[in-house]
mmCIF file as gemmi writes it, N, C-alpha and C atoms, coordinates in Angstrom:
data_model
loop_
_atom_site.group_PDB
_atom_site.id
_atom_site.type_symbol
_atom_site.label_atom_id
_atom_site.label_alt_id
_atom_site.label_comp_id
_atom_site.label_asym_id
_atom_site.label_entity_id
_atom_site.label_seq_id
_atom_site.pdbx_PDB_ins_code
_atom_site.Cartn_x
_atom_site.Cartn_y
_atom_site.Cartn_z
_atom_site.occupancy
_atom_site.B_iso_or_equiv
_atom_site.pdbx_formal_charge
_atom_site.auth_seq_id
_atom_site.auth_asym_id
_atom_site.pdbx_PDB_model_num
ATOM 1 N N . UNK Axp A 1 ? -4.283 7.104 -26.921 1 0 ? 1 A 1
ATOM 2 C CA . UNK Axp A 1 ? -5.37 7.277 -25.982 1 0 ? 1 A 1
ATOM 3 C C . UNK Axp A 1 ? -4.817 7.881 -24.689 1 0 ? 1 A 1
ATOM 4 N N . UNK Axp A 2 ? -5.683 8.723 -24.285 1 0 ? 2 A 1
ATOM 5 C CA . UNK Axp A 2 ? -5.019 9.379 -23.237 1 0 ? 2 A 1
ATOM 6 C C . UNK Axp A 2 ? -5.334 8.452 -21.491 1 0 ? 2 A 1
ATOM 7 N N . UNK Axp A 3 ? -4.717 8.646 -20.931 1 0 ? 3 A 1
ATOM 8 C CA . UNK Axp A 3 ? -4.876 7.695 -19.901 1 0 ? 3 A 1
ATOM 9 C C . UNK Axp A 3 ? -4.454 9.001 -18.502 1 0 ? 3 A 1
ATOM 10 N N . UNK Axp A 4 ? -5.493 8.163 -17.803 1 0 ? 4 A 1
ATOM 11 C CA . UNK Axp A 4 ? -6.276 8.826 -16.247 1 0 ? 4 A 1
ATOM 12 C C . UNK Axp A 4 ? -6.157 7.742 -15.111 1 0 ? 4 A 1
ATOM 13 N N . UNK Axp A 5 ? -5.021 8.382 -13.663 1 0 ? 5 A 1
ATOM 14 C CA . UNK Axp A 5 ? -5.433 7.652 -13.058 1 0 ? 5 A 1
ATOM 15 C C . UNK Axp A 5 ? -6.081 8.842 -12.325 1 0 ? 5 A 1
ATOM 16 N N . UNK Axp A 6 ? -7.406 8.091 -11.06 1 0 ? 6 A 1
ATOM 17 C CA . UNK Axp A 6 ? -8.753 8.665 -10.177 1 0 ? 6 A 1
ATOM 18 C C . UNK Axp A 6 ? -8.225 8.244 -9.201 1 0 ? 6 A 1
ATOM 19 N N . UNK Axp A 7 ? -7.843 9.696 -8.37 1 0 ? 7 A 1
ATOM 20 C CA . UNK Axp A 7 ? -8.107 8.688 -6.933 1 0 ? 7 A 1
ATOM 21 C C . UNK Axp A 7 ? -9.713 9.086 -6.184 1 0 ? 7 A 1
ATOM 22 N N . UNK Axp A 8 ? -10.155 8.321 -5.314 1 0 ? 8 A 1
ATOM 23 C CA . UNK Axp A 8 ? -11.93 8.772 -4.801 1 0 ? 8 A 1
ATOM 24 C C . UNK Axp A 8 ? -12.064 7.872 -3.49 1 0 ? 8 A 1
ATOM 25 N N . UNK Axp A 9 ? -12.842 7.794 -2.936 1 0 ? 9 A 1
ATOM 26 C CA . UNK Axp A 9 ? -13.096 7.14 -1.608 1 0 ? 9 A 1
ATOM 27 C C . UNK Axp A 9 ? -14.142 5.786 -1.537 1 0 ? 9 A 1
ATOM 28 N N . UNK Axp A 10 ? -14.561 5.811 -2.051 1 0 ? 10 A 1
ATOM 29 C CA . UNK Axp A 10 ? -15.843 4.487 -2.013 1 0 ? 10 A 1
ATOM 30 C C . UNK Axp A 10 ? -16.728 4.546 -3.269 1 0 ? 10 A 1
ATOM 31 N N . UNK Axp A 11 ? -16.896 3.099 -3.949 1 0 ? 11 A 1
ATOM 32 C CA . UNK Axp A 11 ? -17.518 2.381 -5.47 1 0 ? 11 A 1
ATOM 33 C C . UNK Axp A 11 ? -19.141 3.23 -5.169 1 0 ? 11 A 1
ATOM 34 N N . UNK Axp A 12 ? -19.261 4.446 -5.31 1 0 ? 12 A 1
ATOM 35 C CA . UNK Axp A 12 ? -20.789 4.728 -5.248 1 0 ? 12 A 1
ATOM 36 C C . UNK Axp A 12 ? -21.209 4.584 -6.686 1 0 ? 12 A 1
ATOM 37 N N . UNK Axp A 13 ? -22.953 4.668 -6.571 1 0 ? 13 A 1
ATOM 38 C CA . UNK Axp A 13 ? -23.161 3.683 -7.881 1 0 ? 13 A 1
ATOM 39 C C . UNK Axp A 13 ? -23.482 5.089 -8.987 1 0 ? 13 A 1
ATOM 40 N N . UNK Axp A 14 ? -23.037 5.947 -9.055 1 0 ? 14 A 1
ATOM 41 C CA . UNK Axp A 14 ? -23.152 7.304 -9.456 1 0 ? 14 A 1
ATOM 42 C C . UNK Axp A 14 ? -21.85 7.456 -9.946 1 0 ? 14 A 1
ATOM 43 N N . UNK Axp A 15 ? -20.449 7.276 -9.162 1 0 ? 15 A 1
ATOM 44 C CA . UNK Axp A 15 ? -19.316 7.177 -9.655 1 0 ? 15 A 1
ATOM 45 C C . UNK Axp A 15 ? -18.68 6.094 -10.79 1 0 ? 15 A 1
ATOM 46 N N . UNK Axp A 16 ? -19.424 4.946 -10.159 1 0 ? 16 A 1
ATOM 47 C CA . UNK Axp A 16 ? -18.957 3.832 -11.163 1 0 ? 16 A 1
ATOM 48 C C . UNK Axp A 16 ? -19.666 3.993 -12.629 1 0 ? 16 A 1
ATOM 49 N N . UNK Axp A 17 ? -20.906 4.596 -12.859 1 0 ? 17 A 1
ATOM 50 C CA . UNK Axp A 17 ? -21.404 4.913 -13.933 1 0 ? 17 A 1
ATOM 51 C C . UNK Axp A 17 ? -20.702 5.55 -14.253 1 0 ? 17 A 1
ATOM 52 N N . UNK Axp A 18 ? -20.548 6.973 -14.053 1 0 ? 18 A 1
ATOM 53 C CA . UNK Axp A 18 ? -19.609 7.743 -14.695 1 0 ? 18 A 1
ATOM 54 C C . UNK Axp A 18 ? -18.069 7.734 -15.108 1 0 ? 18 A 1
ATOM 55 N N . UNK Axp A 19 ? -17.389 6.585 -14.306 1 0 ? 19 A 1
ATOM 56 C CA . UNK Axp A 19 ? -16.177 5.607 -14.737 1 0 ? 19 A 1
ATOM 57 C C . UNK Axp A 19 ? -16.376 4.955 -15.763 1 0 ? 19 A 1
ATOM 58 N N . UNK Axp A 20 ? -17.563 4.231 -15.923 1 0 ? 20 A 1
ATOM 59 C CA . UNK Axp A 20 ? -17.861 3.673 -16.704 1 0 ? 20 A 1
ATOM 60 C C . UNK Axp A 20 ? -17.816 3.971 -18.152 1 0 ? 20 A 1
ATOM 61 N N . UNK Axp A 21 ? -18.802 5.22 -18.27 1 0 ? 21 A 1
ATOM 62 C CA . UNK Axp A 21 ? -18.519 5.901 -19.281 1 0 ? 21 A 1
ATOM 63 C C . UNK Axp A 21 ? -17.473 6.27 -19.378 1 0 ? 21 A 1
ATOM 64 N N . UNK Axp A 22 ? -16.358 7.174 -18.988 1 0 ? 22 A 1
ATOM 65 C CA . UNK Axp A 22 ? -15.15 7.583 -19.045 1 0 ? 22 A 1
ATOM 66 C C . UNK Axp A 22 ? -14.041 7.087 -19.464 1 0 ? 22 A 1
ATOM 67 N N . UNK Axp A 23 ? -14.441 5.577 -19.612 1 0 ? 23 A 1
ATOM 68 C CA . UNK Axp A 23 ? -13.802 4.874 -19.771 1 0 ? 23 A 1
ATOM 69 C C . UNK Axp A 23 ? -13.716 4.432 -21.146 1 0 ? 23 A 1
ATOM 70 N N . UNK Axp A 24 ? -14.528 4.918 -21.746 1 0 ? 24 A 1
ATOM 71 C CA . UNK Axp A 24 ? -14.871 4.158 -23.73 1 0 ? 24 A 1
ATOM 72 C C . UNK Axp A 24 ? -13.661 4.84 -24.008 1 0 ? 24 A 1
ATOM 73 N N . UNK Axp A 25 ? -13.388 6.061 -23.27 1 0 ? 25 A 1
ATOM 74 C CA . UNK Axp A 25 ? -12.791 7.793 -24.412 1 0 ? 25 A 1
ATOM 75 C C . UNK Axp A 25 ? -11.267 7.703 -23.801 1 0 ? 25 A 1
ATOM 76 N N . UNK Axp A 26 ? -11.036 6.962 -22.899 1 0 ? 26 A 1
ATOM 77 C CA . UNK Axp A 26 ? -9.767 7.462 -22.094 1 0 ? 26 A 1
ATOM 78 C C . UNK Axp A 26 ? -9.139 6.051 -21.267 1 0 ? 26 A 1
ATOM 79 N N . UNK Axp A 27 ? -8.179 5.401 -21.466 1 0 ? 27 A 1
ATOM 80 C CA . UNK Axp A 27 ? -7.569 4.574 -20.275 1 0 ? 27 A 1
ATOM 81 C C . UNK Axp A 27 ? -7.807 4.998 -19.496 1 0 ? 27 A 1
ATOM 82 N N . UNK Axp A 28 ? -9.107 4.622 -18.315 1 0 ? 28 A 1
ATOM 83 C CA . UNK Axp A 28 ? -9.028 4.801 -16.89 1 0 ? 28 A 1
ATOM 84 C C . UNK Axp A 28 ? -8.027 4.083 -15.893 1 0 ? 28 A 1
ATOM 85 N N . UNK Axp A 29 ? -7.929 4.319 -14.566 1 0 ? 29 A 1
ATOM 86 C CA . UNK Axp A 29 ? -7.144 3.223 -13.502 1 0 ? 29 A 1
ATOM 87 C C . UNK Axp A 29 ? -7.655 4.471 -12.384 1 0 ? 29 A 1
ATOM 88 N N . UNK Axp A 30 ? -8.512 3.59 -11.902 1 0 ? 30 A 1
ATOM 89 C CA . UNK Axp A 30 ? -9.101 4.39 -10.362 1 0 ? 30 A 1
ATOM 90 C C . UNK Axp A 30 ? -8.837 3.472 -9.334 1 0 ? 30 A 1
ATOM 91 N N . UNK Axp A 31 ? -8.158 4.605 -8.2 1 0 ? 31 A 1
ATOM 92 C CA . UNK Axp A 31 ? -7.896 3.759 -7.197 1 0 ? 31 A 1
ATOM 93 C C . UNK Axp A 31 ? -9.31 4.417 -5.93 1 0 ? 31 A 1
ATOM 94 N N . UNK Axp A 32 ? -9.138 3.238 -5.008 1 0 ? 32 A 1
ATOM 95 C CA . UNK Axp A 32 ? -10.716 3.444 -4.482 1 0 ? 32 A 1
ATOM 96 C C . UNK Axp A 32 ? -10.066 3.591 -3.189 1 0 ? 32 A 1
ATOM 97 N N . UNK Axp A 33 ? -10.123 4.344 -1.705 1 0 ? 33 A 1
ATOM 98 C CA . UNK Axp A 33 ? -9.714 4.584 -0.676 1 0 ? 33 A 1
ATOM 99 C C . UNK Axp A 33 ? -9.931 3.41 0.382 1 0 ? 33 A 1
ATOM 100 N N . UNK Axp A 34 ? -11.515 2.663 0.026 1 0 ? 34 A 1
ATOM 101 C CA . UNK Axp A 34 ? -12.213 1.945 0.896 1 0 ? 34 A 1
ATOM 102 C C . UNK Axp A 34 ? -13.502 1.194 -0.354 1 0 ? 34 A 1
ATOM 103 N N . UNK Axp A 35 ? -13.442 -0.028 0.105 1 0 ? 35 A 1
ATOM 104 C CA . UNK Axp A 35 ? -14.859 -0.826 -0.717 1 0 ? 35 A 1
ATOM 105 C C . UNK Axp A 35 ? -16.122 -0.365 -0.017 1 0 ? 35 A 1
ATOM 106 N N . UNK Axp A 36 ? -16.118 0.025 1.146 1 0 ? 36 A 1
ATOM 107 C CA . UNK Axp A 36 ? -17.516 -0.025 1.67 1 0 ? 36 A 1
ATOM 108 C C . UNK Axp A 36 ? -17.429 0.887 2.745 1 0 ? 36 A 1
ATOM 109 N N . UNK Axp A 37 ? -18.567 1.305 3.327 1 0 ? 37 A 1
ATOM 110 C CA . UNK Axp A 37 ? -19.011 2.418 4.364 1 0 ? 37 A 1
ATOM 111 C C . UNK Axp A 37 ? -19.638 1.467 5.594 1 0 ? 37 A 1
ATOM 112 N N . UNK Axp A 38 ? -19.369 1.785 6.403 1 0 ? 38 A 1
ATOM 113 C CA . UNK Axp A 38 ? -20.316 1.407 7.765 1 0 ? 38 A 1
ATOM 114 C C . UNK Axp A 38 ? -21.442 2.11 7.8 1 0 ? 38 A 1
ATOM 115 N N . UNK Axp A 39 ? -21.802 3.138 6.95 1 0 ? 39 A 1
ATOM 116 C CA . UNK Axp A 39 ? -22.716 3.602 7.145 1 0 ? 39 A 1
ATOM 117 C C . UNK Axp A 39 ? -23.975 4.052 6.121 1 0 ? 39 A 1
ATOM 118 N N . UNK Axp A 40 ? -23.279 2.538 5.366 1 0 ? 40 A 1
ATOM 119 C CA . UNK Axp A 40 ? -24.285 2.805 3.754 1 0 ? 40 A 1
ATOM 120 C C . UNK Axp A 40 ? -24.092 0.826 3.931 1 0 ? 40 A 1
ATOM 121 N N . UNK Axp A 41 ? -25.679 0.516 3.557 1 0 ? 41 A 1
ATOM 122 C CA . UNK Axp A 41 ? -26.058 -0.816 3.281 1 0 ? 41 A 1
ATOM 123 C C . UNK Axp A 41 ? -24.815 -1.497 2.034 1 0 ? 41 A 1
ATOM 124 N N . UNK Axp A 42 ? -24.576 -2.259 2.357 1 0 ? 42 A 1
ATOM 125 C CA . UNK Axp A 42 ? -23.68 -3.438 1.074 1 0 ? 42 A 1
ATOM 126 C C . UNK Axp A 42 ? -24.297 -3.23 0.295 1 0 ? 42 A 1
ATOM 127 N N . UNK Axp A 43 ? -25.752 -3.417 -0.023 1 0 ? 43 A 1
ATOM 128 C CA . UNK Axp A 43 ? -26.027 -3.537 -1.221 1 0 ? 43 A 1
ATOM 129 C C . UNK Axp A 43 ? -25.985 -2.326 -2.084 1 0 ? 43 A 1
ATOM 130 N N . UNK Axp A 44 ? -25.959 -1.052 -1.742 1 0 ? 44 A 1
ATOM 131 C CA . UNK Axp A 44 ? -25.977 -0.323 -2.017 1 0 ? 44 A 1
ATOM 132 C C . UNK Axp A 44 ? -25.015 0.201 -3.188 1 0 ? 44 A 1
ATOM 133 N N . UNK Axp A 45 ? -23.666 -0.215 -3.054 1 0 ? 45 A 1
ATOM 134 C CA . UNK Axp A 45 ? -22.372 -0.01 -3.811 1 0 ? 45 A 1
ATOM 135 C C . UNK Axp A 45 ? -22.351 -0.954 -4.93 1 0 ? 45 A 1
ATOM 136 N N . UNK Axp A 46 ? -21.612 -0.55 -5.636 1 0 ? 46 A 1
ATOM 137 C CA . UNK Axp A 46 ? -21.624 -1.029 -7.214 1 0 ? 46 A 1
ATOM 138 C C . UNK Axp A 46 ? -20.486 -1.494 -7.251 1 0 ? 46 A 1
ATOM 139 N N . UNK Axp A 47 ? -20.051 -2.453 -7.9 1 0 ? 47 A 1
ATOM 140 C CA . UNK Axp A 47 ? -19.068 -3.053 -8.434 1 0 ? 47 A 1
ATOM 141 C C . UNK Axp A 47 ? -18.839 -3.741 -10.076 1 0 ? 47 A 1
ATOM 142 N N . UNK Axp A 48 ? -19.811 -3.02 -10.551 1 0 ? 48 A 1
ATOM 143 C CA . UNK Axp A 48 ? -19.655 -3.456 -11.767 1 0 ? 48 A 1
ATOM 144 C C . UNK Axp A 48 ? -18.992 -2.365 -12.897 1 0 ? 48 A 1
ATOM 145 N N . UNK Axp A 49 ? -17.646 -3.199 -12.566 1 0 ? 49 A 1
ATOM 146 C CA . UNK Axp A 49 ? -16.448 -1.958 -13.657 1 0 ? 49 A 1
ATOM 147 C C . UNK Axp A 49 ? -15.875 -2.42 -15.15 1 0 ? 49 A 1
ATOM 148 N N . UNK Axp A 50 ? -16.961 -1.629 -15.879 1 0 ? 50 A 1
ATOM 149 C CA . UNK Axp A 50 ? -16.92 -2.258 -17.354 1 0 ? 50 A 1
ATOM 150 C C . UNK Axp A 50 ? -15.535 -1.514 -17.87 1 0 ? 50 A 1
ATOM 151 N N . UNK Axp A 51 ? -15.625 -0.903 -18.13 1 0 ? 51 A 1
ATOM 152 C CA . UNK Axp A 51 ? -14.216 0.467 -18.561 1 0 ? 51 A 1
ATOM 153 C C . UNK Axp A 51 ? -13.597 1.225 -18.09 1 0 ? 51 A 1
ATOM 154 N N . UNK Axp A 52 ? -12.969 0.378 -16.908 1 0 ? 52 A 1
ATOM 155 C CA . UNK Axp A 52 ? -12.124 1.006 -16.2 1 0 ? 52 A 1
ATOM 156 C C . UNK Axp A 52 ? -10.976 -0.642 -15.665 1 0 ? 52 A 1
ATOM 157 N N . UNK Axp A 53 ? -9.925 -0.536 -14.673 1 0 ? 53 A 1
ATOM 158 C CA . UNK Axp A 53 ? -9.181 -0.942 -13.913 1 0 ? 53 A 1
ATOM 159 C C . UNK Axp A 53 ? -9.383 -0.061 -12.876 1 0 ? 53 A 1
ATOM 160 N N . UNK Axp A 54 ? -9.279 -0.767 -11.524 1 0 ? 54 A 1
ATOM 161 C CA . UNK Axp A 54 ? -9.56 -0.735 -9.881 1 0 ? 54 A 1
ATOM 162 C C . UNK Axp A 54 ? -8.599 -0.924 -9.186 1 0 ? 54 A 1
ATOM 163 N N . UNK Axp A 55 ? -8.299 -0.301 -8.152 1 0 ? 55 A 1
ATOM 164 C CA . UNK Axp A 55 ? -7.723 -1.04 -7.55 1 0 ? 55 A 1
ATOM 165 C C . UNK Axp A 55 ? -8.244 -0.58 -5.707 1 0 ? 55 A 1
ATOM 166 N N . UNK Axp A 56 ? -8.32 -1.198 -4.839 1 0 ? 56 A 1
ATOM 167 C CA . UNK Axp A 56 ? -8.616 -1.278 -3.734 1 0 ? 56 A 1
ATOM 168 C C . UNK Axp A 56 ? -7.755 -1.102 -2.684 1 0 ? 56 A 1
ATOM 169 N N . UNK Axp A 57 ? -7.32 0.087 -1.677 1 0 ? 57 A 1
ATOM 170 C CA . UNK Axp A 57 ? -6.366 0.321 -0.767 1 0 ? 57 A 1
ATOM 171 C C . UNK Axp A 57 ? -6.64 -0.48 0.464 1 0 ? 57 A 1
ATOM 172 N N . UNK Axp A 58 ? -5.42 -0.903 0.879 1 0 ? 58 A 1
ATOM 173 C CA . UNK Axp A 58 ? -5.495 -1.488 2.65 1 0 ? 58 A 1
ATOM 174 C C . UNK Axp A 58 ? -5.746 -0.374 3.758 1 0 ? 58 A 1
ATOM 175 N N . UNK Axp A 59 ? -6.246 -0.992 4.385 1 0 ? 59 A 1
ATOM 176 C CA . UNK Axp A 59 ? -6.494 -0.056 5.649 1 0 ? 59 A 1
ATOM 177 C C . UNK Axp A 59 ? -5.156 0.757 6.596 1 0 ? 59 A 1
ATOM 178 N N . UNK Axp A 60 ? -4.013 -0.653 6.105 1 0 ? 60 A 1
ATOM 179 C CA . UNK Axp A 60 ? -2.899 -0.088 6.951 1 0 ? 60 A 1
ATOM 180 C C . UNK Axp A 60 ? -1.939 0.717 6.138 1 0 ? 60 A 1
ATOM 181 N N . UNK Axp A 61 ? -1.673 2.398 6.296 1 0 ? 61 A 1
ATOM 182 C CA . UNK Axp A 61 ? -1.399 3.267 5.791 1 0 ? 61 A 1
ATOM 183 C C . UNK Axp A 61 ? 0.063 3.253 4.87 1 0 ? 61 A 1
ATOM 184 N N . UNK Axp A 62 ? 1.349 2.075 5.681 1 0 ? 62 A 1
ATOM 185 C CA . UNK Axp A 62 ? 1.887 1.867 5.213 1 0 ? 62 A 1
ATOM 186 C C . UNK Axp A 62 ? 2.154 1.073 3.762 1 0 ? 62 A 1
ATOM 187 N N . UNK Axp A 63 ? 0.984 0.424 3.923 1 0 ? 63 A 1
ATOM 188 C CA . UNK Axp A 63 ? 0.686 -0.096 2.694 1 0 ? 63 A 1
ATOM 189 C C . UNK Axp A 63 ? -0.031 0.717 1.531 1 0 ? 63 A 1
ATOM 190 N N . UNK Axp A 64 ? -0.642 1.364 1.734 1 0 ? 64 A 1
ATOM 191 C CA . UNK Axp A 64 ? -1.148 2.379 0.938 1 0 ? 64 A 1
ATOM 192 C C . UNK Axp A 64 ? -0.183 3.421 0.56 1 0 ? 64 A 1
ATOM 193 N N . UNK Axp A 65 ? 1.264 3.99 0.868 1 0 ? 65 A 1
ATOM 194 C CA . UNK Axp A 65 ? 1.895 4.269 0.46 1 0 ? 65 A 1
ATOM 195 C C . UNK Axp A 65 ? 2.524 3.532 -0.606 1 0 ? 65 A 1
ATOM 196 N N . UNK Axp A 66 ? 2.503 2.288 -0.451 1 0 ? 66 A 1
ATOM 197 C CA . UNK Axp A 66 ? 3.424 1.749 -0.997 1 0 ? 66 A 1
ATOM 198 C C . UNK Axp A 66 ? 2.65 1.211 -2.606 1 0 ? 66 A 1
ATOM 199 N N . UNK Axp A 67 ? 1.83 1.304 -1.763 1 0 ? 67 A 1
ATOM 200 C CA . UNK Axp A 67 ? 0.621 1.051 -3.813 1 0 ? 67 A 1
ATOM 201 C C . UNK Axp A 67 ? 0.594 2.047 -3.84 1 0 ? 67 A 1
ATOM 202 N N . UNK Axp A 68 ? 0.437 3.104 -3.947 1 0 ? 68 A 1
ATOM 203 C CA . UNK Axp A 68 ? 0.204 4.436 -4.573 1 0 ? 68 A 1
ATOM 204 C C . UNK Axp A 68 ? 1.673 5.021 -5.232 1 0 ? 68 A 1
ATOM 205 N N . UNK Axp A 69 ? 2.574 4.508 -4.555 1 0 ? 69 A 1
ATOM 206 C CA . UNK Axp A 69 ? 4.248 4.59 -5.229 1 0 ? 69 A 1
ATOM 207 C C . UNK Axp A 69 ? 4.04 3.925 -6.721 1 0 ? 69 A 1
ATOM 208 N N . UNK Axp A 70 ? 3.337 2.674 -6.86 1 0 ? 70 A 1
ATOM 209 C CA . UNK Axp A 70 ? 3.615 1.773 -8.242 1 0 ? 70 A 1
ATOM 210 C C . UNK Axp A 70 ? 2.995 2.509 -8.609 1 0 ? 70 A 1
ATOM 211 N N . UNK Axp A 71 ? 1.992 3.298 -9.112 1 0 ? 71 A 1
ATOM 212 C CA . UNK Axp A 71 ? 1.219 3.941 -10.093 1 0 ? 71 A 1
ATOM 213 C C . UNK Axp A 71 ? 1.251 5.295 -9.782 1 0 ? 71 A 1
């Protein structure tokens, strides 16, 4: 199986569908920049990740180097 990592910016509920799917055909692993927007309602974002693995970056940059090194 071929395997994909995503990098993208925020769980929109348009992306996670299409992860979703992407995910039957291919090892996904998407990494997400940010969980949420200041300028989009909470409820709005999706979090429901059937066929895929996630993972969620820190705000502080050094750290985000340093997860993006493991994968």
């Amino acid at each position: 199986m071929e395997k994909i990592l995503w990098l993208t910016n925020l769980p929109a509920p348009y992306r996670i569908e299409f992860f979703n799917q992407l995910g039957k055909y291919v090892e996904l692993f998407v990494i997400f920049e940010g969980n949420r927007s200041e300028d989009r309602d909470a409820n709005w974002f999706n979090y429901d990740f059937k066929n895929f693995e996630s993972l969620f970056l820190e705000n502080d940059y050094k750290k985000i180097l340093y997860q993006l090194e493991k994968y």
